[in-house]
N, C-alpha and C positions, 0 to 999 in steps of 0.2 A: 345780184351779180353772180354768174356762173362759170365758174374756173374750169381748165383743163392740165392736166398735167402728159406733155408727150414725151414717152421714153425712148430712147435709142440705147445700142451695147456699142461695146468694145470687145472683142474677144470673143470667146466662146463658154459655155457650159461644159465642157469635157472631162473630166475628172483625171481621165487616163490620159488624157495630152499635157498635165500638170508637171512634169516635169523636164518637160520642153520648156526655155528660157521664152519663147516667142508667145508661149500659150497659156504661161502662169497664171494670168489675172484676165478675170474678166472683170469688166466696169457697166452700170447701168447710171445712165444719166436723166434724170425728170427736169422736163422745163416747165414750169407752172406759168401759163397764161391767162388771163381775162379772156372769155371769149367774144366779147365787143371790141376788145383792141386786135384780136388778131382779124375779125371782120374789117375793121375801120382802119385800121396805120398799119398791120404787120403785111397781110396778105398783099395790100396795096404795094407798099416799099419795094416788097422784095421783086413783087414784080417788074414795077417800073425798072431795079436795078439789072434785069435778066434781061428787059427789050433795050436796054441803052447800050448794054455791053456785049451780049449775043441775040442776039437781034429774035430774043423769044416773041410768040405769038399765041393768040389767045388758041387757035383750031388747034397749034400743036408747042405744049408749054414745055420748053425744060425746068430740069427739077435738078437743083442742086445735090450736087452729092461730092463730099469733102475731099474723097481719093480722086477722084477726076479735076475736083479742081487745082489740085493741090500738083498730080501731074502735066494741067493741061492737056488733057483729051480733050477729042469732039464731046459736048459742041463749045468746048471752054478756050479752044484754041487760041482765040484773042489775045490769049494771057500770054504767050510766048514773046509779047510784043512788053518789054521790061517796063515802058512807060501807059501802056495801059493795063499791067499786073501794077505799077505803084496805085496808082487811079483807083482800081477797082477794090486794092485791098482795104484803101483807106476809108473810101466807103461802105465797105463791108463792115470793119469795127468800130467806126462811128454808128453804124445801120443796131451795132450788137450792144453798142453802149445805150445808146436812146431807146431804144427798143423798155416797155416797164412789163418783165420777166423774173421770176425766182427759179433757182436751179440747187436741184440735188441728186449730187453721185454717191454710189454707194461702188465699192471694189472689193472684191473679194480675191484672195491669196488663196488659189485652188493648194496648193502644195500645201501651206498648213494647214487648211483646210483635211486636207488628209492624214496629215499628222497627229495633228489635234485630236480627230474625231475618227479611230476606226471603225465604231460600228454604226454610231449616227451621222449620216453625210445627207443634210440637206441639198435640193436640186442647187446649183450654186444661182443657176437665174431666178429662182422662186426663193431664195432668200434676200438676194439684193434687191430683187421686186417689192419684197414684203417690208423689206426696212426703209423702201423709198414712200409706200403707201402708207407707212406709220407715220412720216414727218409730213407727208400732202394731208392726208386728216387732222394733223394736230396743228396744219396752220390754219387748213378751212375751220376747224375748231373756235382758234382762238380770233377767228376774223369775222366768223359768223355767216360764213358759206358755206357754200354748196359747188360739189365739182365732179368728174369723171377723167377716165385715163385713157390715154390711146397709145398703144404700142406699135411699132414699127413691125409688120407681119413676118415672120422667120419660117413660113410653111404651113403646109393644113397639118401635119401632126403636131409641130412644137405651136403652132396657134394653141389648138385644143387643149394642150397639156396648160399653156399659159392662164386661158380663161379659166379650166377647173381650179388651178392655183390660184385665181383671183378669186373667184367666186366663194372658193374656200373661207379664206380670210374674210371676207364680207360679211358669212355666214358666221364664224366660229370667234373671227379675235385672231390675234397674234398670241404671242407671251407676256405681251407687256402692255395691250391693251382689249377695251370689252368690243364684244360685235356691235352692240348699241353704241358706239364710237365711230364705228364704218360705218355704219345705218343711217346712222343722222347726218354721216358729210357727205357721203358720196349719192348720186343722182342713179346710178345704174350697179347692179351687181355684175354687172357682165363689163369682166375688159374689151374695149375696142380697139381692133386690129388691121389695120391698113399699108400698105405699099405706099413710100414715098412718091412713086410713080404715079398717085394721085395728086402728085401735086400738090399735097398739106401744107402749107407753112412753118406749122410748129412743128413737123417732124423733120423738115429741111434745117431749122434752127438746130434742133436738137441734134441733127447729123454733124453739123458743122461746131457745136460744141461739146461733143461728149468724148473725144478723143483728146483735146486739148484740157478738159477737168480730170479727163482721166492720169493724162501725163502729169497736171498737177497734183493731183491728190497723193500719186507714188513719188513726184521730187518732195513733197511738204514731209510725207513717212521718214523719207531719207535723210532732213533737213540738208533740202538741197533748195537750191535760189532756180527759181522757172527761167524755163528755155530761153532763149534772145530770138528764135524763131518767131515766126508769123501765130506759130500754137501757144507759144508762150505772151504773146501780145493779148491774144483770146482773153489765156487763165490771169492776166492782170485784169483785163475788167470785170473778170467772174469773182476776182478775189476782192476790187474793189468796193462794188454797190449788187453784186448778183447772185452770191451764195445764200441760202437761207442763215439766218444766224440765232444764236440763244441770247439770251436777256442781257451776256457782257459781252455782247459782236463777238464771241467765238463760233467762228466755223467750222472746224473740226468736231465732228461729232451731232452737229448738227444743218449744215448744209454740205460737208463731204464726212462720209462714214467708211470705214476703214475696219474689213473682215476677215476672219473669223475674231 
């Protein structure tokens, strides 16, 4: 069996927009999939749910994306209609419950971040990358796969910065584990990087959940109780059966990681 893990952000990389309240944190989210399931039920589903509700087509597919849905833009407009926005969300979180998924967000606190570490400043997305691909190896580890990653594409230069930061690690190790660790789990040394605009599945999931782990992961820091919103609907299923977790169902730490 052959896993993938699809990452999406929240925020940005910026160091120097860190103290801006809006730009503090950036979040990386991995959704680890089977890639027979998202051939056989995921890709299918979500389609089916695109032609029932916007009337998507195969010559020309929309592709999910959470700020449009979330405001009702074209081509989401349907949603304006309060009883087929009840309709569509419900099948959407039942689509995100049933769905068999593992998810892990890593956030980093760019301001401490800076605080912390004056003269060592890790890129802030090539660390929460890096700490996402220690827990997708160490689950393909202990489950006895094999898997690759795909990233949601942010441009030809921060692509290329992305992949030698990948490649990196593949090659060298992290801190805290051996390259012969990457080597044996992962399928490619090269991250792969794509436009949801292709139409991906897993990276339309991951769109649609990494903003609402991310909100979880900063209310759980706070101990604060998740939203009553539609995003807080999300991070209960995530918190239910969807987070990676360590040996006593703790998620904290190991299917949401919290940085510096």
């Amino acid at each position: 069996m052959k896993y993938r893990m699809y990452v999406d952000e929240v925020g940005n990389s910026d160091l120097g927009a860190s103290t801006n309240p809006n730009h503090r944190y950036l979040s990386l989210s991995g959704v680890i999939f089977e890639l027979d399931h998202v051939d056989k039920v995921v890709f299918p589903a979500i389609e089916n749910l695109k032609k029932r509700y916007f009337n998507s087509h195969p010559d020309d597919p929309i592709v999910f994306h959470r700020k449009e849905l979330v405001n009702k833009k074209p081509p989401f407009e349907a949603l304006q209609d309060p009883n087929i926005e009840q309709s569509f969300n419900q099948e959407l979180l039942s689509l995100l419950r049933d769905l068999d998924y593992l998810v892990i967000t890593a956030v980093i606190d760019k301001l401490e971040h800076q605080r912390r570490y004056s003269v060592w400043r890790f890129d802030p997305y090539h660390y929460c990358l890096t700490v996402l691909v220690e827990r997708y190896v160490l689950w393909l580890q202990d489950h006895g796969c094999q898997g690759d990653v795909l990233a949601e594409s942010r441009g030809g230069r921060e692509d290329r910065r992305l992949k030698d930061s990948f490649e990196r690690v593949y090659e060298k190790g992290s801190d805290y584990m051996k390259p012969e660790q990457f080597v044996a789990c992962l399928t490619s040394r090269q991250l792969k990087v794509k436009s949801k605009g292709n139409n991906i599945a897993g990276l339309q999931i991951a769109d649609l959940i990494a903003h609402p782990s991310f909100r979880a992961t900063l209310a759980r820091r706070e101990n604060q109780a998740l939203a009553e919103n539609f995003g807080g609907q999300i991070a209960r299923i995530l918190e239910e059966s969807k987070y990676k977790r360590g040996p006593n169902g703790r998620i904290d730490g190991w299917g949401r990681k919290w940085l510096p």
